[in-house]
C-alpha positions in Angstrom: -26.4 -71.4 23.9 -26.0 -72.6 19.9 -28.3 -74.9 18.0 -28.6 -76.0 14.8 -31.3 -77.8 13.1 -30.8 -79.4 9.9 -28.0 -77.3 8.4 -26.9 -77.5 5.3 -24.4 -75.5 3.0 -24.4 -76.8 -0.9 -22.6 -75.5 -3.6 -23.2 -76.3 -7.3 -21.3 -79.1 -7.6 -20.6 -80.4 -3.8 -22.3 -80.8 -1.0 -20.5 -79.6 1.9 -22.5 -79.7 4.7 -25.8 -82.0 5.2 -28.2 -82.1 7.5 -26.0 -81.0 10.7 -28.0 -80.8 14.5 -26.3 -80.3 17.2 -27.0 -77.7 20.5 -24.4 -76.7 22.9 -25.2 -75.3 26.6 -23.2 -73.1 28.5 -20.0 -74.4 29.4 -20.1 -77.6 27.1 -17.6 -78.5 24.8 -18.6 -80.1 21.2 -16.0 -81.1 18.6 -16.3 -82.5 14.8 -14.3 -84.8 14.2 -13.9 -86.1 10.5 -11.6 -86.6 7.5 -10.3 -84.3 5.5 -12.8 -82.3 3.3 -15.8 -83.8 5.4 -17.1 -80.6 6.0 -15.9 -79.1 9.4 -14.8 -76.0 8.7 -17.3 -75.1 6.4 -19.6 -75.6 8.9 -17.9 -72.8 11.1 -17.8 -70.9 8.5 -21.8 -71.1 8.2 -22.0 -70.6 12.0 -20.1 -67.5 12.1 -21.6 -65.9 8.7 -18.3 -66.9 6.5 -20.6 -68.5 4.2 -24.4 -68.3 4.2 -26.5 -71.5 4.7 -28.4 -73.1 1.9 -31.4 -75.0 4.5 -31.4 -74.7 8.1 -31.5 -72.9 11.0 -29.0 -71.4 13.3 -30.1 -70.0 17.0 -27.6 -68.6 19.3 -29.1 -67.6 23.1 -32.7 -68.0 21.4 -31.9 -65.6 18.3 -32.0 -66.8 14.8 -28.3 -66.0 13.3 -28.6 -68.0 9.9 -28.9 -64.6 7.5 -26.7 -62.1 10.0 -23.8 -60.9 8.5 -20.4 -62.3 9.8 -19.7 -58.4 11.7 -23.0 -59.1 13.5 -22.9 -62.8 14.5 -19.1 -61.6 16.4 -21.0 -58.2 17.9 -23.4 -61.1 19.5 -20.3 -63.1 21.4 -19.4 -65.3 18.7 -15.3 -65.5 18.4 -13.5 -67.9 15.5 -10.4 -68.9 15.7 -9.4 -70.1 12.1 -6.4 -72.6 11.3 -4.0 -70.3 9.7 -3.5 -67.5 12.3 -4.6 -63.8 11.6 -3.0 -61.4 13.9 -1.5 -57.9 12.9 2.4 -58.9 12.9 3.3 -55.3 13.1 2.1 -55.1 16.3 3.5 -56.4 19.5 1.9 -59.2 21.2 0.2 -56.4 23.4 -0.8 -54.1 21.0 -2.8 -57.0 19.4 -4.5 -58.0 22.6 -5.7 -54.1 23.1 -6.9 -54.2 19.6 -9.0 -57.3 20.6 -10.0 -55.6 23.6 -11.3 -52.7 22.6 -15.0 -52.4 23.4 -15.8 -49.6 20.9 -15.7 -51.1 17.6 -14.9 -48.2 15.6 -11.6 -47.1 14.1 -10.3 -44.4 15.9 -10.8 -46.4 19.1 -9.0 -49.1 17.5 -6.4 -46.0 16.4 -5.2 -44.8 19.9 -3.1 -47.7 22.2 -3.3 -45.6 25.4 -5.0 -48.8 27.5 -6.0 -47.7 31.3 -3.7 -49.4 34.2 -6.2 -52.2 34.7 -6.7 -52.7 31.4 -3.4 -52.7 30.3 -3.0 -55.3 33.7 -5.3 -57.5 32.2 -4.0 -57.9 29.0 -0.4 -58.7 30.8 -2.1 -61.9 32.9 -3.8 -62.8 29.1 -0.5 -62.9 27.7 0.9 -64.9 30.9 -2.1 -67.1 30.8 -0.9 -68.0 27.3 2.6 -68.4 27.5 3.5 -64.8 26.1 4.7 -62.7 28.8 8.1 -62.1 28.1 6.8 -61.1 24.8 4.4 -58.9 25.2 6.1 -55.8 24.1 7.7 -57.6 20.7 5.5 -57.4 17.4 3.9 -60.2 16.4 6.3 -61.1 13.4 8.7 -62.5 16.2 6.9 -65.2 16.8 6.6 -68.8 16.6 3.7 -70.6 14.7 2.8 -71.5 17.9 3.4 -68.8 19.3 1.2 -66.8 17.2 -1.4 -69.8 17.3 -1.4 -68.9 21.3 -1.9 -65.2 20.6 -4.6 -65.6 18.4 -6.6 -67.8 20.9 -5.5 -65.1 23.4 -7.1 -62.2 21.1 -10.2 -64.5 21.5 -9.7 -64.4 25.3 -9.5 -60.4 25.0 -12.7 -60.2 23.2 -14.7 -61.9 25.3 -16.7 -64.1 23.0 -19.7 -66.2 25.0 -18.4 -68.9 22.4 -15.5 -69.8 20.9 -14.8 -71.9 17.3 -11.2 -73.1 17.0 -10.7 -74.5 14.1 -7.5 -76.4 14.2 -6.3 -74.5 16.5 -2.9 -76.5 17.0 -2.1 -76.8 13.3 1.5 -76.8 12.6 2.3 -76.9 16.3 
């Protein structure tokens, strides 16, 4: 599904990331595991197009990602969850899960929260499947940091991604 081959990501003074393989089938798990400032999240942030890679070689499903733009490499089925949560706290907990839903990435589809029945059904077993049921109609600002860690991976879920980064995904749970 994802390989890399000799990745690396270099700034002026640091090296960040050097010389990272590593290939994942479909329905593997692969963590990195490491001390603080040893590189892990910059390394998702290479994957996903955050940052751009100075040597090396990303290929998701066959398809060379390293220069794609970060909108592109997530059009392709690539989700990231990062470790401070990002969700739109105005919302409720279902509005958020439509938003991440949507199929049509443009902004009046992302405008208009009118979700069909089976949609709208689907979103409600996300939210259960998470935890957030009894929430689903209360904004986002009245949650937990766990909570909102849960909805974010839940947003995820909505989306579909093929693969999924977490990146600290329990932090400050």
């Amino acid at each position: 599904m994802i390989k890399t081959e000799h990745l690396c990501k270099r700034y002026p003074s640091l090296t960040a990331v050097e010389d990272v393989s590593f290939e994942v089938r479909p329905g593997e798990v692969l963590g990195f595991l490491g001390p603080n400032g040893a590189g892990k999240t910059t390394a998702l942030d290479v994957i996903c197009g955050k940052a751009q890679a100075t040597l090396g070689e990303i290929m998701f499903d066959g398809r060379n990602i390293t220069r794609l733009e970060e909108h592109s490499i997530a059009r392709l089925g690539i989700g990231r969850k990062f470790q401070v949560p990002s969700v739109f706290r105005e919302l409720t907990v279902g509005e958020n899960l439509h938003v991440a839903y949507c199929r049509k990435p443009s902004v009046w589809a992302n405008l208009s929260f009118g979700a069909a029945r089976a949609e709208a059904e689907e979103l409600e077993r996300l939210a259960e499947f998470v935890g957030l049921q009894d929430r689903f109609r209360r904004e986002a600002s009245t949650l937990s940091h766990g909570q909102t860690q849960w909805l974010e991976i839940a947003m995820l879920m909505a989306q579909d991604a093929r693969l999924i980064l977490l990146d600290e995904p329990t932090a400050g749970m």
